[in-house]
C-alpha positions in Angstrom: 92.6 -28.5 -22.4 94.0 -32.2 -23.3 92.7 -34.8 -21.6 95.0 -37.9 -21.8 95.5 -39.7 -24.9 94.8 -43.4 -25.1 98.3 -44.7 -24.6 98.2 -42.6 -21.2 95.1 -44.1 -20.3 96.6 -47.8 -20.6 99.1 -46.4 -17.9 96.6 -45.4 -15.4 94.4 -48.4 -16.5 98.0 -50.9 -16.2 98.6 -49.0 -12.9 95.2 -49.9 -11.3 95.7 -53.8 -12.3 99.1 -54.1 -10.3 97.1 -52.7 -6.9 94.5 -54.8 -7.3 96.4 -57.6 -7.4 97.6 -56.8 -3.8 93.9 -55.8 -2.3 90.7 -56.5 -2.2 89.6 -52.9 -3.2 88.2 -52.3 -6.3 89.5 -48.9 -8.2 88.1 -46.7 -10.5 89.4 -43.1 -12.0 87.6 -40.8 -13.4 89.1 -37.8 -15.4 86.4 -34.5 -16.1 87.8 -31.8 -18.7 85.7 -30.0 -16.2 82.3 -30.4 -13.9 79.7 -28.0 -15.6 80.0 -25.9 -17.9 78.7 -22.5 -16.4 76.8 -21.7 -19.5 75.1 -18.9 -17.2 77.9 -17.5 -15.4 79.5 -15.3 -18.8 75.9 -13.9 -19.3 74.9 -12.8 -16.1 78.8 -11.2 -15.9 78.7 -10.0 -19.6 75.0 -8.2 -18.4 76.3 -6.5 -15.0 79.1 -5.3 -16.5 77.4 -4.3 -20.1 75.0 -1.9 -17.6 77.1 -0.9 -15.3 80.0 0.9 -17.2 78.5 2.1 -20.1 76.3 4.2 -17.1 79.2 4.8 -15.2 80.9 6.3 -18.4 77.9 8.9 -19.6 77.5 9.5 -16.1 80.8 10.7 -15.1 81.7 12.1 -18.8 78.4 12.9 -20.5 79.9 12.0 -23.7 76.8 9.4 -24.5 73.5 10.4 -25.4 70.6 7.7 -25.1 71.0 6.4 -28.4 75.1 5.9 -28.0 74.3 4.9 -24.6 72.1 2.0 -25.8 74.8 1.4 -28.9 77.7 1.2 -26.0 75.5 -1.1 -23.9 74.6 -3.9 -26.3 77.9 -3.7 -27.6 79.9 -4.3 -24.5 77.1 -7.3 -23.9 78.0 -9.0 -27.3 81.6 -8.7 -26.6 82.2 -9.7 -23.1 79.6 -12.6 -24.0 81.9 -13.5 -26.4 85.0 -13.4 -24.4 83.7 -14.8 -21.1 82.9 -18.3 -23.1 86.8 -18.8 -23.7 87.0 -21.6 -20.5 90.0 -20.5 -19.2 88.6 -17.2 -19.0 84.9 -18.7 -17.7 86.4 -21.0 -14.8 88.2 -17.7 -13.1 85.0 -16.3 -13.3 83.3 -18.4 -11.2 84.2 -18.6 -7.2 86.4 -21.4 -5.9 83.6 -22.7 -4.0 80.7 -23.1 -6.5 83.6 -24.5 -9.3 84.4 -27.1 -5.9 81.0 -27.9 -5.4 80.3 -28.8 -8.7 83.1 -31.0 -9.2 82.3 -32.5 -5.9 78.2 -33.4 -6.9 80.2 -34.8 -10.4 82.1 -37.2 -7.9 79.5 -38.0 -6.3 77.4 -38.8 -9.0 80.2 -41.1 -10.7 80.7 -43.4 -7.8 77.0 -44.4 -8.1 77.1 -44.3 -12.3 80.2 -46.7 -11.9 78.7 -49.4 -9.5 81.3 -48.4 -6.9 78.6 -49.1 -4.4 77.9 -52.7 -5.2 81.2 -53.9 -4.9 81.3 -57.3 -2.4 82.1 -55.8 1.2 81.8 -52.1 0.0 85.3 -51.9 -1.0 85.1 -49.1 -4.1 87.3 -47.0 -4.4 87.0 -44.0 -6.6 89.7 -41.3 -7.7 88.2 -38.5 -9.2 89.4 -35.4 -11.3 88.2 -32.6 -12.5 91.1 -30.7 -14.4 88.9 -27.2 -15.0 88.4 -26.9 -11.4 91.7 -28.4 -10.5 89.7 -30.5 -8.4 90.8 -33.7 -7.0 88.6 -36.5 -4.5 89.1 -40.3 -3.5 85.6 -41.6 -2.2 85.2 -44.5 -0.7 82.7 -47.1 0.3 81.8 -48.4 3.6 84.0 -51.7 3.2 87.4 -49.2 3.2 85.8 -46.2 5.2 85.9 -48.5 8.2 89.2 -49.6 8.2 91.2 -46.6 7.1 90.0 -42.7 8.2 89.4 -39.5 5.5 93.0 -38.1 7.1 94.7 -41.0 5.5 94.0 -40.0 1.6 94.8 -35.8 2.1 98.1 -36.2 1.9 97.3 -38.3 -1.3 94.8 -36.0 -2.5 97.0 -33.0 -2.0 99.8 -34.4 -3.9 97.6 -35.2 -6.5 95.6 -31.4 -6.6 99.6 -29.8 -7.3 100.2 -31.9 -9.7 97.2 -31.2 -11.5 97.4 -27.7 -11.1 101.0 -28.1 -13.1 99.8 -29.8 -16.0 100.9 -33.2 -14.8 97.7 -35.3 -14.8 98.9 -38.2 -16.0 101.9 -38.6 -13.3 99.7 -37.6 -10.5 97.3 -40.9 -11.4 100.4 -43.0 -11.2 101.6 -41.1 -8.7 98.3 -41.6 -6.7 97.1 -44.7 -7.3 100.7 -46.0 -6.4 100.1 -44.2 -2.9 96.5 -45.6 -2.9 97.8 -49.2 -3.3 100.3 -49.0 -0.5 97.6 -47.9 2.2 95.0 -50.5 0.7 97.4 -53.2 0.5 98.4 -52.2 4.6 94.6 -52.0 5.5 92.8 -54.2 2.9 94.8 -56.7 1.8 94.0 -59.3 -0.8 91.8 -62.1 0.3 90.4 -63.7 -2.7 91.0 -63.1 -6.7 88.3 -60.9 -8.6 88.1 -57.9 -10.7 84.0 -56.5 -10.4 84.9 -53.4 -12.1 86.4 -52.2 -15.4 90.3 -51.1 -14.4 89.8 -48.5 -17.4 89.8 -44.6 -16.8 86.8 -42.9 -17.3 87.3 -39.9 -19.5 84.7 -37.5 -19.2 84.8 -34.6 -21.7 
């Protein structure tokens, strides 16, 4: 999985600069190749399955004597150990909610690690992505919560969630924080000139 390349991230990071020159919200992305990385989940799936059919096998067949049995069952764990740590493979192990949940608590997490919560008159703003879970979030602070509801960004956040799911990251940023801006500058329009946080994406690998 590529995460954008530096020249992409100067367009996300250029993008940001032109809407904050039309509000007072401050923006910050944050791209995650993915929210965790389930180092449990191909274990406790590579031991189910490494009991399970081996048993199933000598019980329906009776090819497998103890020793074969134990040879079969070991084996099968090794492999599917193996196999299930290929990401692709590990993410469509896990269930849609616990992969949202995750990314969701990483989101979380980031809008207090990047300061969005100390911006003057609570006006963070932060667009998250986590490209594993196909996972996309805007979260915002008091400042823009009051003035403009949750409904307004899931059209936005929608958007953005197809595009990620087609490979085009990059374009649903610009796509995004385009949409962002036009809602902002509507609802929290400029009112004096400052820049409290970095306009830079956040790359999280």
């Amino acid at each position: 999985m590529a995460l954008l390349s530096e020249y992409e991230q100067r367009q996300v990071a250029e993008a940001i600069a032109r809407v904050e020159q039309q509000t007072d919200a401050e923006l910050v992305t944050v791209l995650a190749a993915r929210a965790d990385d389930y180092a449990y989940i191909p274990l406790l799936w590579a031991s189910l399955l490494a009991l399970v059919v081996p048993g199933l096998v000598h019980y329906a067949t009776g090819w497998l004597n103890m020793h074969l049995l134990l040879l079969a069952q070991w084996t099968t764990f090794i492999v599917l150990c193996l196999v299930f740590r290929l990401p692709r493979i590990t993410t469509r192990l896990i269930p849609r909610s616990v992969r949202h949940w995750r990314a969701s608590n990483l989101a979380r997490r980031q809008f207090l690690e990047q300061n969005l919560h100390h911006t003057v008159g609570g006006t963070g703003v932060l667009i998250f992505v986590s490209e594993a879970e196909r996972y996309v979030e805007i979260l915002v602070d008091e400042g823009i919560s009051k003035r403009l509801d949750n409904k307004q960004w899931s059209g936005i956040v929608r958007n953005f969630t197809r595009q990620v799911r087609q490979g085009q990251t990059l374009q649903g940023f610009l796509d995004c924080i385009e949409a962002s801006g036009e809602l902002l500058k509507a609802h929290v329009p400029l009112t004096q000139v400052r820049n409290e946080l970095p306009n830079r994406l956040v790359v999280l690998n």
